[in-house]
N, C-alpha and C positions, 0 to 999 in steps of 0.2 A: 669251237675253234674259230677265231676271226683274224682275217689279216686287214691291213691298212691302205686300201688306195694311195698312192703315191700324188694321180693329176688333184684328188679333190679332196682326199682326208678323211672320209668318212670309213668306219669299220664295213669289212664286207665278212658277211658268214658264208664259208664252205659248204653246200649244202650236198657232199658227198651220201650216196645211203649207206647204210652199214652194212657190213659181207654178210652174203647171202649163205646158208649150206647147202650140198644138193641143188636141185633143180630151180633159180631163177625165175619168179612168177611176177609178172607186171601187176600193179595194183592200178586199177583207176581211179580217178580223184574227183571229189564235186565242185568243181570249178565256179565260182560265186560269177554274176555277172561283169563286177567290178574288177577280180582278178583277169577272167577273160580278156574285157579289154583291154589292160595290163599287158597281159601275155602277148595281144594282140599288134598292139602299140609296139611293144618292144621287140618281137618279130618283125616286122615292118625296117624299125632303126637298124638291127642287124643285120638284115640281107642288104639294106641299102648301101652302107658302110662296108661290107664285104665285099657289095659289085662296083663300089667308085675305089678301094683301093685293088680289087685285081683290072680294071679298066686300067687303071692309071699307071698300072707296071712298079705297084711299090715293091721293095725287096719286104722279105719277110724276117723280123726283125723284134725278140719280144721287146723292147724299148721302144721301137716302133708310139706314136701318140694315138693314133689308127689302130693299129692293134690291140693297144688297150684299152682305147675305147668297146672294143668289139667285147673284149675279154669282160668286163666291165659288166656290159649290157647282159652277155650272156649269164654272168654270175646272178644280177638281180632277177631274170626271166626263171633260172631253176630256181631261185629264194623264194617268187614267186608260186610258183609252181608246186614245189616242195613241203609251202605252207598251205596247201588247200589240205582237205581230210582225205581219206584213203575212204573209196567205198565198199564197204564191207561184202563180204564174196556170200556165195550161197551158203555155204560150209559155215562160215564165221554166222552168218544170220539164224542159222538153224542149231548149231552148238547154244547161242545165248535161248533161243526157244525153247529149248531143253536143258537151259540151266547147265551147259555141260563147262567144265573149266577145262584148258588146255594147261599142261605142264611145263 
């Protein structure tokens, strides 16, 4: 699923997860160094952008330019993020040592 920045034109991917059943289990991810800074970087742009438009008393507005820069930033940081690998849990590591398949 992609939609199209409107300020700059490039495609941006949805990096929604897909529905969970049952109980909700975070996966953690191996974050490469390159993505870190990434993440890093981009955390930084966001809260700055965040504290100069509630500093400055903008209304909140999705049109807003500020806003969607934010919206922007944040899309790419989960793109980011979203592309790292999932580290495989004790269960998943121990099923492949036993050769076990899940259905």
């Amino acid at each position: 699923m992609a939609a199209s920045s409107s300020a700059c034109g490039f495609p941006i991917r949805s990096a929604a997860p897909a529905a969970v059943t049952g109980r909700a289990a975070m996966r953690h991810r191996r974050i490469s160094p390159e993505a870190g800074h990434a993440l890093e970087i981009l955390g930084h742009a966001i809260e700055y952008l965040t504290d100069e438009f509630v500093y400055s008393g903008g209304s909140f507005s999705a049109h807003d330019a500020q806003v969607e820069a934010v919206q922007l930033l944040m899309s790419l940081n989960r793109e980011i993020y979203l592309g790292c690998p999932e580290v495989p849990t004790f269960a998943d590591r121990f099923r492949t040592l036993l050769h076990l398949r899940t259905a």
